[in-house]
N, C-alpha and C positions, 0 to 999 in steps of 0.2 A: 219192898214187898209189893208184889202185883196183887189186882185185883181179880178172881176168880167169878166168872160172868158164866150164869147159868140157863139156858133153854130146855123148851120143856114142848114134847108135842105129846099131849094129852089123850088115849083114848080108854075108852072104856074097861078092857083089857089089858089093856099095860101103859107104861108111858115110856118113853125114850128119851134122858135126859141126856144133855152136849153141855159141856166145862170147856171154858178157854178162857184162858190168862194171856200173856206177852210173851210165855214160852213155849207152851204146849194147851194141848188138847185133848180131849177123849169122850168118850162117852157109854151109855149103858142102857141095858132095858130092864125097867122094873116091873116083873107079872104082879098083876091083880091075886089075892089067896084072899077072897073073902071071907068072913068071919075067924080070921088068923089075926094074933098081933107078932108082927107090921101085918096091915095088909097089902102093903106094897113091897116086894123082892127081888131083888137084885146081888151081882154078884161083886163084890168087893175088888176082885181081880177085873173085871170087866172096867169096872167104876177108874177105877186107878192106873188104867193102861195108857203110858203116854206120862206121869206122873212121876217126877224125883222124890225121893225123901221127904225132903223141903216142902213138897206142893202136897204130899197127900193129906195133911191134916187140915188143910185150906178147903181143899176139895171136896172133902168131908162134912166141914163146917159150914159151907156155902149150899150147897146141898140140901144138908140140914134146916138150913134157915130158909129156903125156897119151901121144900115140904112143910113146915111149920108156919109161914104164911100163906103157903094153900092150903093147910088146914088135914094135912093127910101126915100118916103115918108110913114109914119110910123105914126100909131095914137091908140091910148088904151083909152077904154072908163070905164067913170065910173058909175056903178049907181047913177040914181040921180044926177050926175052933167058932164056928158055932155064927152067931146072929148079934150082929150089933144093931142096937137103934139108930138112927141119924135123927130122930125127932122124938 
C-alpha cells in the first residue's frame, strides 16, 4: 500500500488541494462558506478523479488528516447524497 502525499496552496478564498501516490493523482478546490459547518467545500467527484476503488478511502483519509493538522474543517459533497466530513 502506497503512501498518499498531500499539497495544499492555501488562499483566503479557497484552497487547491493535489493527492499523489505511486499510481495516480488528482486534485480539488475547496470554496471557503464562512460560518457553515464545513467551512471548507469541495466536491467528492472532483476529490477522487484519478482514484481506484482501492485509493479513494486513502485519499480520503489523508486529506482528512492534513485538515485536522491544519486545524480546519473540511467537507466534499456528493451527488445525491449530501455532505461528508473529512475532519
Amino acid at each position: 500500500m502506497s503512501t498518499v502525499d498531500i499539497e495544499v496552496d492555501r488562499h483566503e478564498d479557497h484552497l487547491v488541494v493535489r493527492w499523489s501516490d505511486a499510481r495516480s493523482s488528482g486534485s480539488c478546490r475547496f470554496d471557503r462558506v464562512p460560518g457553515t459547518m464545513p467551512e471548507w467545500l469541495g466536491s467528492a467527484d472532483d476529490l477522487l478523479d484519478g482514484a481506484d476503488r482501492r485509493q479513494e478511502s486513502r485519499v480520503l483519509d489523508a486529506v482528512g488528516r492534513w485538515a485536522s493538522d491544519a486545524g480546519l474543517t473540511l467537507g466534499v459533497w456528493h451527488d445525491d447524497a449530501g455532505v461528508d466530513l473529512l475532519t
